[in-house]
C-alpha positions as CSV (number, residue, x, y, z in Angstrom):
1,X,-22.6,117.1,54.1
2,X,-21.2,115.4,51.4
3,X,-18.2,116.1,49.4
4,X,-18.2,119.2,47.4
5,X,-16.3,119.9,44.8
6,X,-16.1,124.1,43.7
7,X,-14.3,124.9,41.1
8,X,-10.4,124.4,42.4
9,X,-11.3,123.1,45.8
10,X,-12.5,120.0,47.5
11,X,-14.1,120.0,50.7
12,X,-14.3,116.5,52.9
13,X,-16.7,117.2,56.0
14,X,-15.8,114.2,57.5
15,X,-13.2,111.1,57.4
16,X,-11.3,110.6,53.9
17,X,-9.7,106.7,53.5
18,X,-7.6,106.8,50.2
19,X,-6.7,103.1,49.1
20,X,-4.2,104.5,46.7
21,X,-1.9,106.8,46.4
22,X,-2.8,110.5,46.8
23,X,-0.3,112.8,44.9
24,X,0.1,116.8,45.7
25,X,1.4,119.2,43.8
26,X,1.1,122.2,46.3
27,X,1.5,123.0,50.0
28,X,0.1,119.7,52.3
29,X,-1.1,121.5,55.7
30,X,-2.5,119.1,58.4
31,X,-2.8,118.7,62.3
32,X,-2.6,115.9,64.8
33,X,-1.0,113.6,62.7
34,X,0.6,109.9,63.5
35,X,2.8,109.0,61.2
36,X,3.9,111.0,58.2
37,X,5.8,108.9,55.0
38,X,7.7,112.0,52.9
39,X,10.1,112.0,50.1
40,X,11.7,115.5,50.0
41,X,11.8,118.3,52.3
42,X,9.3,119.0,54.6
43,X,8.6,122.0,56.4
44,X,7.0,122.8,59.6
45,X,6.5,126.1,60.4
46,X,6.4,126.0,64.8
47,X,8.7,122.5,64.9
48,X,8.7,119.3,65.4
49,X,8.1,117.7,68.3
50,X,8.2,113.8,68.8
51,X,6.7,111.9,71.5
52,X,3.9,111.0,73.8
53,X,3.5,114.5,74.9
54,X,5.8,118.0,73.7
55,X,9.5,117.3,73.8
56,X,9.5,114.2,75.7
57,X,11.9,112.2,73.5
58,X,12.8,114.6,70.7
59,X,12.1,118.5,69.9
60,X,13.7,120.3,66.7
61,X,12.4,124.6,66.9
62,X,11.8,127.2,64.3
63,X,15.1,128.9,65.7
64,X,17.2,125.5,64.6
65,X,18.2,124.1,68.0
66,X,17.2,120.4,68.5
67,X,16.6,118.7,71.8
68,X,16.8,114.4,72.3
69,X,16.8,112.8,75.3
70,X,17.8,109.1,75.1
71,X,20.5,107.4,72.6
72,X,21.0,109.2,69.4
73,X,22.0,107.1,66.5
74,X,23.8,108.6,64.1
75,X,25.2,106.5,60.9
76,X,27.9,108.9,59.1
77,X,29.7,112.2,60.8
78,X,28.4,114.8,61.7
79,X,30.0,118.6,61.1
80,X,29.5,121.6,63.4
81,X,29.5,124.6,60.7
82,X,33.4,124.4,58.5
83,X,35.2,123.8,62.4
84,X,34.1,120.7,63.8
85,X,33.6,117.3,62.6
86,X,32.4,114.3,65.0
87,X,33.4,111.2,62.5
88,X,31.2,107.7,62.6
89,X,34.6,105.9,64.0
90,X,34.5,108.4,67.4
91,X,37.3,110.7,66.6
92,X,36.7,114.5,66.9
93,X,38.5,117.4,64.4
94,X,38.0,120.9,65.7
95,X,39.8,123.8,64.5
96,X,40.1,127.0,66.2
97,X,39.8,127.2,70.3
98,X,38.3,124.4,71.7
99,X,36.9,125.9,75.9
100,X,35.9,122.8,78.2
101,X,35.5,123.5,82.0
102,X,36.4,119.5,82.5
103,X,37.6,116.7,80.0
104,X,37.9,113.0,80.6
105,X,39.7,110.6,78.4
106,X,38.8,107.3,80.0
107,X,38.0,106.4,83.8
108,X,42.4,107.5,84.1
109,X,42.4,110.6,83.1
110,X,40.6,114.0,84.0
111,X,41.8,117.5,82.3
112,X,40.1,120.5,84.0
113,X,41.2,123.9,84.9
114,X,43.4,123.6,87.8
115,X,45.6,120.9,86.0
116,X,46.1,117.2,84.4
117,X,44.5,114.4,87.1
118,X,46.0,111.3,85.7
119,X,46.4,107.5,87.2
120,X,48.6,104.8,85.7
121,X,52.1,105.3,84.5
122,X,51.3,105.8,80.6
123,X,52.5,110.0,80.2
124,X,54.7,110.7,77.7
125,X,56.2,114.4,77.4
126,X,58.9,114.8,74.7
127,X,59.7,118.4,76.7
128,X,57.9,121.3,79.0
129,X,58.5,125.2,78.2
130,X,61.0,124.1,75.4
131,X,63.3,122.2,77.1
132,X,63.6,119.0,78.7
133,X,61.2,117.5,81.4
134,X,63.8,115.8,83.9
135,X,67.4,117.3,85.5
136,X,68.5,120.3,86.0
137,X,66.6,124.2,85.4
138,X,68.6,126.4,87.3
139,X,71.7,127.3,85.4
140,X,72.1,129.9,88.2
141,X,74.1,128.8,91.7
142,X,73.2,129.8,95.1
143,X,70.4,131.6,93.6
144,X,68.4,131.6,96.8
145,X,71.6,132.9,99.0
146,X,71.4,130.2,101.2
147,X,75.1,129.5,101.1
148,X,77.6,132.0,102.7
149,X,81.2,130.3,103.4
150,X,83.4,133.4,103.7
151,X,80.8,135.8,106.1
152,X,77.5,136.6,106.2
153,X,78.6,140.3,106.4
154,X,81.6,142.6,104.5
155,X,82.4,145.7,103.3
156,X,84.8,144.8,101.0
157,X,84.6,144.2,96.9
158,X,84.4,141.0,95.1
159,X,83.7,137.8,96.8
160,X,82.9,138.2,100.5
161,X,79.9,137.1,101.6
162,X,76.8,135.3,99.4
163,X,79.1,132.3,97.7
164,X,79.1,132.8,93.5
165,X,77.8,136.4,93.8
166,X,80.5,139.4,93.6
167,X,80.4,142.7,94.4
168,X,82.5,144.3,91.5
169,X,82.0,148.3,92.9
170,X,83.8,151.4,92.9
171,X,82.8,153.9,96.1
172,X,84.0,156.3,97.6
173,X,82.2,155.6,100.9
174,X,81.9,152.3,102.0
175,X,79.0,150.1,101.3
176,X,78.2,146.8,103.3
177,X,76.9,143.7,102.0
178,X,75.3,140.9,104.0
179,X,73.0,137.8,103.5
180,X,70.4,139.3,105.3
181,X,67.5,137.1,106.5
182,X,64.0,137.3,105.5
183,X,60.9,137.4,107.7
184,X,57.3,137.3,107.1
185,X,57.1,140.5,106.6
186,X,59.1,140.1,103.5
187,X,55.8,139.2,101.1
188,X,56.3,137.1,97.7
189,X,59.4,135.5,98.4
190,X,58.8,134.4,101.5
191,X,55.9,132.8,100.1
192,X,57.7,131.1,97.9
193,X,60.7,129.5,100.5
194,X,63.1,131.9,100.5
195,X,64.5,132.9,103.8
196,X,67.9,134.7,102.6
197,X,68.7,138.0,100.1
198,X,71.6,139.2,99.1
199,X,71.9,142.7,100.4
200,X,73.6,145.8,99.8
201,X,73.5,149.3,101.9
202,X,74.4,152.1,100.2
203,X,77.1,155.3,101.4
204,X,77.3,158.7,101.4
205,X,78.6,160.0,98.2
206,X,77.7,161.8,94.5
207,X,77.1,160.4,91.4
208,X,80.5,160.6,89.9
209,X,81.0,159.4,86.5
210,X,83.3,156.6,87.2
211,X,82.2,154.9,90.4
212,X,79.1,151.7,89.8
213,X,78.0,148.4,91.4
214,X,77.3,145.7,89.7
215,X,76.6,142.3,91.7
216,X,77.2,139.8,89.3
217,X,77.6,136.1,89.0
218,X,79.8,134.6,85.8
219,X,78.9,131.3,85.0
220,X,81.2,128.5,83.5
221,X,80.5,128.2,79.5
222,X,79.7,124.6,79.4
223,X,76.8,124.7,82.0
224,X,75.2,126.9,79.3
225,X,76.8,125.5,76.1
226,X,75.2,122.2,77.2
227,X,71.7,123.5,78.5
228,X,69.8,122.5,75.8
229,X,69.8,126.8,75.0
230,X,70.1,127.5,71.4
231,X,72.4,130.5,71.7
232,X,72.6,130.9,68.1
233,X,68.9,130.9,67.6
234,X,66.6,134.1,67.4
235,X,64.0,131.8,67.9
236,X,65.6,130.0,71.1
237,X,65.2,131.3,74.3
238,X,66.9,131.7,78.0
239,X,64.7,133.4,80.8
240,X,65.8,135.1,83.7
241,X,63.9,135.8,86.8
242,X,64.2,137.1,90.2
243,X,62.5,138.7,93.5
244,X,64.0,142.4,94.2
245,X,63.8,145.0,96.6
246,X,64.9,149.0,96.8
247,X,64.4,151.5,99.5
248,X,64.2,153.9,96.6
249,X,61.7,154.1,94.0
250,X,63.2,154.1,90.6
251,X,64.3,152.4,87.2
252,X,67.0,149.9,87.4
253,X,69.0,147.7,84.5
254,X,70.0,143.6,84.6
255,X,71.3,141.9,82.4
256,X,73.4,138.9,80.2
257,X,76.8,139.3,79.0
258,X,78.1,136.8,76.6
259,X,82.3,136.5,77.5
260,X,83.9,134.5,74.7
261,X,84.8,135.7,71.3
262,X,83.5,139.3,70.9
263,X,81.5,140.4,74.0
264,X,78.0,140.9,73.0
265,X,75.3,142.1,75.7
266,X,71.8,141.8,76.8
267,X,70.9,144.6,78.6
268,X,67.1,145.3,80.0
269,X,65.0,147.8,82.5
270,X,62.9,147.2,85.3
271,X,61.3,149.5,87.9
272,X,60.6,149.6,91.2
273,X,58.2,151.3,93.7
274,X,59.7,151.6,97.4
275,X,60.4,149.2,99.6
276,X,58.1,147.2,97.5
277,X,59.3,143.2,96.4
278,X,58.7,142.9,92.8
279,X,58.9,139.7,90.5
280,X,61.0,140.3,87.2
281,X,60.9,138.0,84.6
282,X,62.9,138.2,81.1
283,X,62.7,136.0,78.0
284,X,66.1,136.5,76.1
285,X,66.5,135.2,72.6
286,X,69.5,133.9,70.9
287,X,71.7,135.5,68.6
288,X,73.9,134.6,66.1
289,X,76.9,136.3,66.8
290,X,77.0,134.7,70.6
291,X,79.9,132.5,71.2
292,X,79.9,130.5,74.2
293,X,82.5,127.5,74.2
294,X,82.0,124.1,75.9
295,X,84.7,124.7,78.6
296,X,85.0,125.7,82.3
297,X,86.0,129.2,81.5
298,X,83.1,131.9,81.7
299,X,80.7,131.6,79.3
300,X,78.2,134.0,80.1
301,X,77.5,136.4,83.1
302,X,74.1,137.6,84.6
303,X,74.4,141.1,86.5
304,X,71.7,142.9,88.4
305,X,72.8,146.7,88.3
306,X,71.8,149.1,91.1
307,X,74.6,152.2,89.7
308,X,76.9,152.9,86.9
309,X,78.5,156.2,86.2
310,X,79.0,157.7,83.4
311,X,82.3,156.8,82.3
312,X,81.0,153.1,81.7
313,X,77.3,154.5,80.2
314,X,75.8,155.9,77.2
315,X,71.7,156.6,76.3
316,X,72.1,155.2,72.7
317,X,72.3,151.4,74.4
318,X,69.2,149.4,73.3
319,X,67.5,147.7,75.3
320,X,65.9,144.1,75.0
321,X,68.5,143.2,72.1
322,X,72.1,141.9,72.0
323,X,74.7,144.3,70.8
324,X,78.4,144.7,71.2
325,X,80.5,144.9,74.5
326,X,82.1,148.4,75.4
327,X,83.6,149.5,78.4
328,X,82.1,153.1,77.9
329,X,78.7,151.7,76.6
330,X,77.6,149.2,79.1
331,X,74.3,149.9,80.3
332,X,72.3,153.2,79.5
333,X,72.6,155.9,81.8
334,X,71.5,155.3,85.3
335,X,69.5,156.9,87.3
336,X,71.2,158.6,90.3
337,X,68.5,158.6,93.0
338,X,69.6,155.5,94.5
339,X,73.6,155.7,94.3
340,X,73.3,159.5,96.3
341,X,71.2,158.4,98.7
342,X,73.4,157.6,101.9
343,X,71.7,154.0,103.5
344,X,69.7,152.9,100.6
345,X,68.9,149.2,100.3
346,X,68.8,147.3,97.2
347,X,68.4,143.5,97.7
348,X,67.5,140.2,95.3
349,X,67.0,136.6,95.7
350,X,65.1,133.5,94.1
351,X,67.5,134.2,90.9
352,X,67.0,131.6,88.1
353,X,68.3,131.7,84.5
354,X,66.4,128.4,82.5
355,X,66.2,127.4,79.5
356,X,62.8,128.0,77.4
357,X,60.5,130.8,76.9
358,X,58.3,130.7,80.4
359,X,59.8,131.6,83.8
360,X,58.7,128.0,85.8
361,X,58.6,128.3,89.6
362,X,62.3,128.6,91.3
363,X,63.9,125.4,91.4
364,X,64.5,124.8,95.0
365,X,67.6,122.5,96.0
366,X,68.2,121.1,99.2
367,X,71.6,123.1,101.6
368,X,73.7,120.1,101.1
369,X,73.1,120.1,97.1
370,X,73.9,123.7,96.6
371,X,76.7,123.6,99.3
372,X,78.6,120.6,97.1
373,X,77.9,123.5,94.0
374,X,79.5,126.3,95.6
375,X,82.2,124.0,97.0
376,X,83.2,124.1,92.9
377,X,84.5,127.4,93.1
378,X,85.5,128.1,97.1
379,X,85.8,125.6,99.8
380,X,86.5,126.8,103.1
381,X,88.3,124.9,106.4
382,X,87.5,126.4,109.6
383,X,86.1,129.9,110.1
384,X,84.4,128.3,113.6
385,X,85.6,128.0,117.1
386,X,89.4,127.6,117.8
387,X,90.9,125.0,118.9
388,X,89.8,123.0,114.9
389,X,90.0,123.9,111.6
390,X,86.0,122.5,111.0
391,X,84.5,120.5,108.6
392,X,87.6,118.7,107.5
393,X,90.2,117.1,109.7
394,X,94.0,118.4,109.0
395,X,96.4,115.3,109.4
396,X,99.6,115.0,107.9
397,X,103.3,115.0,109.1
398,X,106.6,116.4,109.5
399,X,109.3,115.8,106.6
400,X,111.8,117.7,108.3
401,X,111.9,119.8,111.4
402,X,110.9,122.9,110.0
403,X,107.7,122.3,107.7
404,X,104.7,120.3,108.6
405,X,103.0,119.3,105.5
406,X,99.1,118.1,105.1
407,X,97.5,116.0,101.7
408,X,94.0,117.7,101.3
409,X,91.3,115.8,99.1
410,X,88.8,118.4,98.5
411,X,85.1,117.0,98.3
412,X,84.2,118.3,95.2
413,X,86.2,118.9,92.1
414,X,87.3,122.0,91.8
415,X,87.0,124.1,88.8
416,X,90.4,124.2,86.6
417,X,92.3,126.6,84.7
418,X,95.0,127.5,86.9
419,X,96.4,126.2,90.9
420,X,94.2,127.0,93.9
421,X,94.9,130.2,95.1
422,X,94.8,129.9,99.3
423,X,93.7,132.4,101.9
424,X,94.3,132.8,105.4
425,X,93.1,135.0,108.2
426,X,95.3,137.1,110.5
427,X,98.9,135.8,111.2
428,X,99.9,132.5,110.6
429,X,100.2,132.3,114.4
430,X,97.1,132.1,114.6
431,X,97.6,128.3,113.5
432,X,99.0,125.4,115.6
433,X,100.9,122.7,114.8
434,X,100.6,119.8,117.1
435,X,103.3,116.9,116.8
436,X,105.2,114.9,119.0
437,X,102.8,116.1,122.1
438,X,103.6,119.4,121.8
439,X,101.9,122.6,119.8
440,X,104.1,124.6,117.8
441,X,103.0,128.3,116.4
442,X,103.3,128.2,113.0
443,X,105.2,130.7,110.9
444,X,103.8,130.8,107.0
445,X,101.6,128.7,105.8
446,X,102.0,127.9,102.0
447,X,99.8,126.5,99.0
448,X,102.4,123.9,97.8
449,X,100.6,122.3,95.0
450,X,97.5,120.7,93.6
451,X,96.5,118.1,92.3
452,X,94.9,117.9,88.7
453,X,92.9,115.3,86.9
454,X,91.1,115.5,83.6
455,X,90.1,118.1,82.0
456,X,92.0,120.4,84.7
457,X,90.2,119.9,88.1
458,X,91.7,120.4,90.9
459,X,90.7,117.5,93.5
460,X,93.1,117.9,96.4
461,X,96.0,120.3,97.0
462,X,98.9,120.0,99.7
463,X,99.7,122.5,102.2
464,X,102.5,122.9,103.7
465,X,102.3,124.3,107.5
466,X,106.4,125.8,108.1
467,X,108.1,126.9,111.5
468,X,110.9,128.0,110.9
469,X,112.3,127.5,114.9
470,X,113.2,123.9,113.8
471,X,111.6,122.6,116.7
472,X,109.3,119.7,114.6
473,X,110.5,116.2,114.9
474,X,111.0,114.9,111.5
475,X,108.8,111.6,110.5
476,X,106.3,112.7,113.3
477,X,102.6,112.9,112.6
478,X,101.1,115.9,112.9
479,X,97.6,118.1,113.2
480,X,96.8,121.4,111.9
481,X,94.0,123.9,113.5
482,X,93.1,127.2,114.9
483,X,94.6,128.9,117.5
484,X,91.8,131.9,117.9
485,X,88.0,132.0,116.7
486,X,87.1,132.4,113.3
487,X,90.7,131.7,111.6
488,X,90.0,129.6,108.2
489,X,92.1,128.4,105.2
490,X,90.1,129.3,102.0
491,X,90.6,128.0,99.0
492,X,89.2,129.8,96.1
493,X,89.3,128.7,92.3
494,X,86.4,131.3,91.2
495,X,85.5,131.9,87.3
């Protein structure tokens, strides 16, 4: 057939070789072609594939998505929609969330979703959670209750057993505290390496209006003045956190308390289920009516409260906001279930106070590092076996026949503020003297004086070791130490 021409259309039966150029002004439709040589758009309506056979090297669908195997080459940026933008130089802009399972930068560096894998010493962070990377977290001491100079048992108020924790109650039965030892059994802390708890066991008694407990420890202003926290700031934050256990189900309170200028408190809820270790964690902003100088006085206290009356309570207390100190508006009112119940338990531990908005893992320290802290506020000699005052030796001499005297350098400084206040344990009998071969029972031991450098640390005191018999030989040397088990000079310079 040749080629027919009828009125609008042409019709080539077979092979058509144009030498020039062929110009259309409608729709082009054609099959099984090579090569095709287009200016302006050109649209195919099931894809294009290119390659030696469908979607070897290249396929772009009807639905938009385009496959390429190989190098793709690529001489300006490409953009992703109005979020993403992949520039010619290799830099990528996305706005919005970016989700990758795994990113590497380099052959050093791997980002994936269990952390940062990185070789080489090149890591630079200006700070983590808001604070700085390196030194100290824990403003809290002894927050783990590892530390126990006095006893590891009492029944008596204030500091007795856990070192910087005090048992500020009011009862009239008597409750018993201990650093009670955790086992296995006790799940989540002991998890975490903590084998001690401070621990309290209720009495018997009602829930009269002005009895409480509060275990609280104060902390010295400049260890917060200087944590990086700003205290002033809304927008700067301290957390608190801690492990805690009741015997009885029910809402409890904790809390900050801001002690220079004008009191102003942070008080908060948390609730328990029985016998049940739960984490708490609180964020705590700043506030621009805190005050918190840059001394060794107390700056700020944290308190965990199990029971307060209602003498020291009142239900129009906000919570989770800082308002003004009073001694009949403390805390909203408690609930009772816990305070009448005779032999409930109500214990904590793993306590840390941090600067930032994130409660990081507990900042574990080694014995001897949280000993030396303690040691700031109460150092203890003896408390073991008799026959020594333990852990320091108790040389000095005789300066006249009836006093014995002894040069102590503490081995830490010593908070200031005020003299060392001493205490002893049973008579003073229960101390020797031993000069010129022969022990001597003593008759009063006194606190003589301390000694103060800087900004009012005490570093060393002198204590004078008297028998008034007149029996000592005068410009004799002479040793100090226990006469019966357990007997222990204490000296205490608490906030």
């Amino acid at each position: 057939m040749a080629v027919q021409i009828s009125g609008n259309d042409i019709t080539v039966p077979r092979d058509g070789t144009f030498s020039r150029n062929v110009s259309i002004a409608g729709t082009l439709t054609y099959e099984d072609v090579t090569n095709v040589d287009s200016i302006g758009l050109v649209t195919a309506r099931n894809g294009i594939e290119i390659g030696a056979s469908p979607g070897v090297a290249a396929s772009i669908s009807v639905d938009g998505n385009m496959i390429v195997s190989g190098i793709t080459t690529i001489g300006g940026d490409i953009k992703v929609g109005s979020g993403v933008t992949i520039g010619k130089d290799g830099h990528l802009f996305a706005t919005g969330v970016t989700t990758s399972t795994t990113v590497k930068v380099g052959a050093a560096v791997t980002i994936s979703e269990s952390g940062i894998e990185a070789s080489g010493i090149g890591i630079t962070c200006a700070s983590i959670n808001g604070t700085q990377i390196g030194g100290r977290r824990n403003i809290i001491i002894n927050g783990d209750m590892q530390v126990a100079q006095r006893a590891t048992s009492s029944t008596s108020a204030g500091y007795t057993t856990v070192d910087r924790w005090s048992n500020s109650y009011s009862h009239d039965a008597t409750m018993t505290f201990t650093q009670h030892a955790l086992t296995s059994s006790d799940s989540g802390p002991y998890e975490e390496g903590f084998r001690y708890s401070h621990h309290a066991t209720n009495g018997s008694t009602s829930a009269d209006a002005g009895q409480y407990y509060e275990p609280q420890q104060p902390i010295e202003a400049q260890n917060v003045s200087l944590s990086g926290w700003n205290y002033k700031s809304s927008t700067s934050f301290i957390t608190l956190s801690f492990w805690v256990k009741s015997s009885v189900g029910q809402e409890y309170q904790a809390g900050l308390l801001s002690t220079d200028g004008t009191l102003y408190k942070y008080p908060f809820a948390f609730t328990l289920s029985a016998d049940t270790w739960t984490k708490v964690v609180k964020t705590i902003p700043g506030n621009s009516n805190l005050q918190i100088d840059n001394d060794n006085g107390e700056g700020l206290r944290v308190s965990i409260v199990p029971y307060f009356g209602t003498n020291y309570t009142d239900n129009s207390v906000s919570h989770d906001a800082w308002s003004t100190w009073s001694s009949s508006a403390r805390w909203k009112d408690s609930t009772t279930t816990w305070w009448t119940t005779n032999g409930a338990t109500f214990e904590f531990t793993g306590v840390q106070l941090e600067v930032g908005s994130q409660a990081t893992p507990f900042e574990h320290r080694s014995f001897g590092e949280e000993f030396a802290l303690c040691q700031r506020y109460y150092i203890q000699y003896g408390g073991g076996a008799s026959g020594t005052l333990t852990r320091f030796p108790m040389l000095g001499e005789c300066p006249s026949t009836t006093v014995s005297q002894f040069i102590l350098q503490f081995p830490v400084a010593m908070r200031g503020g005020g003299d060392v206040t001493l205490t002893t344990t049973g008579t003073a009998s229960d101390y020797q003297i031993y000069t010129a071969n022969a022990s001597r029972a003593s008759t009063s031991i006194v606190l003589a004086d301390s000694m103060k450098y800087g900004p009012g640390d005490v570093y060393g005191c002198r204590v004078n070791v008297n028998r008034t018999n007149g029996d000592l030989v005068a410009g004799r040397a002479a040793q100090a130490y226990s006469s019966v088990s357990g007997a222990f000079l204490g000296f205490s310079r608490e906030l």
